[in-house]
N, C-alpha and C positions, 0 to 999 in steps of 0.2 A: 260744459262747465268743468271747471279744474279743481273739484273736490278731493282732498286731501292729497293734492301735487304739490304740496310745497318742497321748495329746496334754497337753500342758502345760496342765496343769488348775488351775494355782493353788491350789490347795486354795479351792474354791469348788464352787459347785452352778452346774449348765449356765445359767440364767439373770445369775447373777451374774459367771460367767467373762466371757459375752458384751459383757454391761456394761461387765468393766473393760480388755476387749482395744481395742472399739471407743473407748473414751476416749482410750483410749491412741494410736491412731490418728488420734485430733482432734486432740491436743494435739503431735502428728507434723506432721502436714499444718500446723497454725495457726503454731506456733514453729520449725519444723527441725530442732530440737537442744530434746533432754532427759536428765535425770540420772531412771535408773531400775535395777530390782533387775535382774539377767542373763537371771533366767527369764521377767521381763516382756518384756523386750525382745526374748528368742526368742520367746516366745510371739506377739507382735504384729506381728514383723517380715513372718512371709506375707500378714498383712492388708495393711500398709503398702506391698508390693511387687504386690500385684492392684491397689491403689487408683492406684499409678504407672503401669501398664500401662495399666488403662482410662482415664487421663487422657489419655496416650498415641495414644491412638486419636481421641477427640475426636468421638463421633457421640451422638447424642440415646440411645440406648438405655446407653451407655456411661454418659452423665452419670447417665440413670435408675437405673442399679445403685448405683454412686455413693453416691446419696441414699439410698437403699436402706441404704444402711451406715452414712453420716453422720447424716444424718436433718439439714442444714442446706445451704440453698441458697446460701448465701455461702463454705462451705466448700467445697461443691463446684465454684461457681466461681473460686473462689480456686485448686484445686487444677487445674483444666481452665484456668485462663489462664496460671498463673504456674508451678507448679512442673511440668505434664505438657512444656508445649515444650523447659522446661531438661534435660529426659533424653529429648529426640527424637532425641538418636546414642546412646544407650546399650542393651542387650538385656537386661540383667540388673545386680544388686549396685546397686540404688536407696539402699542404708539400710548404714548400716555401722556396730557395735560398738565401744565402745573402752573400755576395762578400767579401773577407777580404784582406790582402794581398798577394804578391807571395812569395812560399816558398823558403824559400835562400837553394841552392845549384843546384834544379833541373829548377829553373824558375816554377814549379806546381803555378797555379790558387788555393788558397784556399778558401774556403769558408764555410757559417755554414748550413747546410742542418736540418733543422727543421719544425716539425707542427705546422700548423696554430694556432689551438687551443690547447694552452699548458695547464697542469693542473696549478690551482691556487698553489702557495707557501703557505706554511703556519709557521707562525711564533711562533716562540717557544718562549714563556716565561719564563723569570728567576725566578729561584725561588727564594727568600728571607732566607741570611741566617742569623740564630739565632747568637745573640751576645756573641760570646764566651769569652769574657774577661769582663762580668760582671755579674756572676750566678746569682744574684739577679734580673735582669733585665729580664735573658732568664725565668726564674722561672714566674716575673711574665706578662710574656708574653704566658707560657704554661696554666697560670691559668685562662688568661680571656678565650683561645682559648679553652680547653678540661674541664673546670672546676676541673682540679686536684691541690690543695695545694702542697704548697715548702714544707710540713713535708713529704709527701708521694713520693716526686723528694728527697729528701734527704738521703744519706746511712749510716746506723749507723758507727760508727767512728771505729768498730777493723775489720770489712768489704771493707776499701779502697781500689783502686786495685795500684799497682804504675806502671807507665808506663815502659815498655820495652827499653832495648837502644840496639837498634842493633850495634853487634859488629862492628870495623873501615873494611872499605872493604881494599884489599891490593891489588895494581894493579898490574902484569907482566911486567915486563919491557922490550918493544916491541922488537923484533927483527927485524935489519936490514937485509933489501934484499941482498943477495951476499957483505953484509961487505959498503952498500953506493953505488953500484954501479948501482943502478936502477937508480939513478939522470943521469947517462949519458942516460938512454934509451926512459924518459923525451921528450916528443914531443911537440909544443901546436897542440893540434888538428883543433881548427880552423883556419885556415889557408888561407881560401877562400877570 
């Protein structure tokens, strides 16, 4: 008798649970943050929290189990460079739960299943673009930055290049499905 063996089974057969805990787990470790059902994200969550622990640790047999799981050596190094040292003061609560709404059509629990410690954003700067409609200005803005003179930006004048005009493009003129008659077959799909 199977007294107190319960486990979140997904309604799935033991091969196919496997399948979709440990994906789940990839796609944990790859992104940090994902939108999934509630029981998936219980379900997954003690994989996810073994995979932070032996990151954690950091020795050859560690990585071995690892791979063992993942079945990719980029993920595993990914997870043993970058996210094991971010929870090297931490002892537990790697992954955290957060509640959103219910999915319209089945009633699913959704929720966003992510780690604790997420890596920092980083913000990209724009670059500054040069003034194209006043060449004296971009000139002498190349001159204070590289020290190069507007005679040396300059092309001698039987050296001009003139720009291209791409030919007009000519579109097809779409053909109708059976002659109009897809509009009767026209449904709205949301209907719920």
């Amino acid at each position: 008798m199977r007294h107190k063996m319960r486990r979140l089974q997904l309604s799935r057969f033991t091969s196919w649970h496997d399948a979709t805990i440990k994906s789940l787990a990839r796609n944990l470790i790859l992104h940090e943050s994902m939108k999934t059902t509630l029981h998936r994200a219980k379900a997954v969550r003690s994989l996810a929290e073994k995979l932070i622990t032996l990151a954690k640790s950091n020795t050859l047999s560690a990585k071995r189990e690892a791979f063992k799981i993942l079945g990719d050596h980029k993920l595993v190094a990914l997870l043993f460079k970058e996210t094991g040292p971010r929870f090297a003061k931490r002892t537990g609560g790697f992954t955290r739960i957060i509640n959103l709404a219910r999915r319209r059509g089945d009633d699913a629990q959704m929720v966003i299943f992510e780690l604790t410690e997420l890596k920092p954003k980083v913000k990209r700067v724009k670059k500054e673009k040069a003034k194209e409609a006043d060449p004296q200005e971009a000139g002498k803005a190349n001159e204070g930055v590289s020290g190069t003179t507007q005679a040396q930006d300059k092309k001698p004048e039987g050296q001009e290049t003139a720009l291209k005009e791409k030919p007009p493009v000519t579109k097809k003129p779409s053909k109708k499905f059976l002659g109009g008659i897809r509009s009767i077959f026209k449904k709205e799909r949301d209907s719920l």
